[in-house]
N, C-alpha and C positions, 0 to 999 in steps of 0.2 A: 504494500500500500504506500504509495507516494505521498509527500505532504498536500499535496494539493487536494487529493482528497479525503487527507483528515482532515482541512479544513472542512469542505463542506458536509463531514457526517459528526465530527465530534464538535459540540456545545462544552466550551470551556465556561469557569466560573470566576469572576473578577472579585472580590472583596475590595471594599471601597469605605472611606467617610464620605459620603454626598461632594461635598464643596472643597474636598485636596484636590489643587493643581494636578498634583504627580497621578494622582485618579482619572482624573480630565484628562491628562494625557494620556493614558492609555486605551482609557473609553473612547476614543476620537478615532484612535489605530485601528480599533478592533470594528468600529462604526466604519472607517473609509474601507477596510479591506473585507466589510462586509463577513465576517465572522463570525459565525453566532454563538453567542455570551448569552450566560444569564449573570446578570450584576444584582450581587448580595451587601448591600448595606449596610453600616453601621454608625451609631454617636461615639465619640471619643472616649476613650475609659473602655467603653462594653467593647468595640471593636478585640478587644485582645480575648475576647470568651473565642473567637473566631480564629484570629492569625496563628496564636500558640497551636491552634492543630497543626498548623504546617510549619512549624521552625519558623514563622517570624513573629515580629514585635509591632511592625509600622506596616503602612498600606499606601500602595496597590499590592494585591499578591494578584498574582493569576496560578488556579489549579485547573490542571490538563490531564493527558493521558500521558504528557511527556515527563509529568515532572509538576512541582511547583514552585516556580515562583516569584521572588520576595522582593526583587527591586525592576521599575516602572524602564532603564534601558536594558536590561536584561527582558524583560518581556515583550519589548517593541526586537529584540533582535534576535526572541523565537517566532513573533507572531510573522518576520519576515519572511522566513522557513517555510510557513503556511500560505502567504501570499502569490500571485500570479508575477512573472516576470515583468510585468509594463507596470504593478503597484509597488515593487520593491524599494521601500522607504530607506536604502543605503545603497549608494550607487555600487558599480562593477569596480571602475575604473580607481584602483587604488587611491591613487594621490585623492581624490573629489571624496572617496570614502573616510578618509583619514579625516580629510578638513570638516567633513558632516559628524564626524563620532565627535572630535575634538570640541565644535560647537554644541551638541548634546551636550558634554561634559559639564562643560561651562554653565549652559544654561540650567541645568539638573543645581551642579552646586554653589552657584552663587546666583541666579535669578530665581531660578525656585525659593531657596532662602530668603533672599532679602526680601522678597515679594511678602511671606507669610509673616515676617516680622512684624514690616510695616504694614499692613493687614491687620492681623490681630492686637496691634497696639491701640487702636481705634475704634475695632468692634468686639474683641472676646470678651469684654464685663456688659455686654448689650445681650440682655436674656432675648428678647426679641428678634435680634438678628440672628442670635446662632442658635434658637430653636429653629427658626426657615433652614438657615445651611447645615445644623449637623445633623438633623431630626426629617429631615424628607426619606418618605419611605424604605423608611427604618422599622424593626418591630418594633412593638406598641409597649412592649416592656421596655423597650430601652428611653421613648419615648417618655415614658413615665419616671424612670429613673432619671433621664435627663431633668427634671423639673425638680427632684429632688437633690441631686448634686451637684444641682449647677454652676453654684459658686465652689465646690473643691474642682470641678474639673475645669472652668474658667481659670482659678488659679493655677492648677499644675499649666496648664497649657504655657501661661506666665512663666512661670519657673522654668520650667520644659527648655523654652525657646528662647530665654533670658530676655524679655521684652521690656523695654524700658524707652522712654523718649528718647535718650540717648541713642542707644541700639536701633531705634526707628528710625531717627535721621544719621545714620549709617549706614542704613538699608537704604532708603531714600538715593541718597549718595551714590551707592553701588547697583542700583536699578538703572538711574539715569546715564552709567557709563556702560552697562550693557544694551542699553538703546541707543546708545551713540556707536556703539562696535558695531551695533546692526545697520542702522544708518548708513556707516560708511560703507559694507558689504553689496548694499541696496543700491550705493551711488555706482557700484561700478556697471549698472544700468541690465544686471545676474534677473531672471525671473524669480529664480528662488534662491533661496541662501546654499545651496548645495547641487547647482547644474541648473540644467532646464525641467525641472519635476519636484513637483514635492517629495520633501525627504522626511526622516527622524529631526534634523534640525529645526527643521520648517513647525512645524506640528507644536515639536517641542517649547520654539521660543513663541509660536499665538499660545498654545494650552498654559504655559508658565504666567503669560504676560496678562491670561485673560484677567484676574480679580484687578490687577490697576488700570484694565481698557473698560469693563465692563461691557463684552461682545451681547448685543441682544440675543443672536442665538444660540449663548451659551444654554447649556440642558438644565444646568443647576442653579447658578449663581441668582440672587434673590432680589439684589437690591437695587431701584432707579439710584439716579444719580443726583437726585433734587432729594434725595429720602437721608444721604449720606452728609455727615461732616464737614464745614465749609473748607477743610483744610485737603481734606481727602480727595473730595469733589473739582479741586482747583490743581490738584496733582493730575486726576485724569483727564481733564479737558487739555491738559500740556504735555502730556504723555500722548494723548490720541492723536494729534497733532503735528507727531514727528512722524518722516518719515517711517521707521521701524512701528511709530503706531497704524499709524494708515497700514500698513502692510498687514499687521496681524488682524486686525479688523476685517482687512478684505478675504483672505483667510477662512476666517468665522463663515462670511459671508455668502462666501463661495464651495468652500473645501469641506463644510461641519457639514456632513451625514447622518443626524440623527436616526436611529433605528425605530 
């Protein structure tokens, strides 16, 4: 049996928080290359009644027939295995491949990060916002437990992520020179950041960038932009703005396959 068609007989299983980027990432991969998932949800804290079955701690896992798992490019570079030659999300041609992992890298450990810093410096004590992001079609226990711990898991998150104003405009900082690294990538007049096709890189920096673009047709994310923070709100009209914003935007706009 080839990959190609375990793609289309075997129904692999994502384990998710609703509103992780690194989630989004992956549900986009598995959405474009048309794979079909069943995606199992979870609120923060209870998620680990879930992950510990398969040797992890954090989320995305994806369980397969191949294996499980536990980190969001490790699974975009099984899911490729399973994909058709014209969808392959990492090019052939060495050197384009290298430059596509590389900026994955990048964006996985310092724009995913700073994104979530500055993110939840502004909404994780907001009971209201992260019942919509962490509590969407989640069980109903967790739901309920979510209301009741919602100030120790609001805190750990804090703690977790060491968030502090300081640390947000850090992040802040280290966002805006990863949208100038794209920018400049953009100028060189490239359709996409990795050849002429969407890639893992491509994917990776709209999925990352989405909570400071707010893409309307993201699946998850909750919040207009009149509902948010004057401070927050005034970061993404100047983020959307740049080139690297325009780009993931049109992304969303174009490339987001929702199932």
């Amino acid at each position: 049996m080839n990959h190609s068609t375990v793609a289309n007989t075997e129904v692999v299983r994502l384990i998710t928080i609703p509103i992780s980027h690194y989630c989004e990432k992956v549900r986009w991969a598995l959405d474009l290359l048309k794979i079909p998932y069943i995606e199992e949800r979870h609120v923060p804290a209870f998620h680990r009644l879930a992950t510990r079955k398969y040797e992890g701690s954090t989320v995305p896992i994806l369980v397969s027939n191949a294996g499980n798992f536990t980190d969001s490019t490790d699974i975009l570079h099984y899911l490729d295995t399973l994909s058709s030659e014209s969808q392959r999300l990492y090019p052939e041609e060495p050197e384009l491949r290298r430059e596509v992992e590389a900026l994955e890298e990048l964006f996985d450990a310092k724009l995913g990060v700073d994104i979530r810093t500055w993110g939840y410096f502004y909404r994780s004590n907001n009971r209201k916002t992260m019942r919509r992001a962490w509590c969407k079609e989640t069980p109903l226990f967790e739901q309920v437990g979510f209301e009741i711990a919602f100030p120790f898991i609001s805190a750990k998150v804090r703690q977790l992520y060491s968030i502090t104003a300081e640390s947000a405009a850090r992040s802040l900082q280290g966002i805006r020179e990863i949208f100038e690294t794209v920018n400049q990538k953009l100028a060189d007049d490239r359709p996409y950041l990795g050849g002429d096709k969407l890639s893992a890189a491509d994917l990776t920096f709209a999925a990352l960038a989405a909570p400071i673009l707010q893409p309307p047709e993201h699946p998850v994310l909750v919040s207009k932009i009149e509902e948010l923070p004057i401070e927050m709100a005034t970061v993404i009209k100047e983020l959307r703005a740049t080139a690297a914003g325009v780009y993931a935007l049109r992304l969303y706009r174009e490339q987001r396959q929702v199932k």
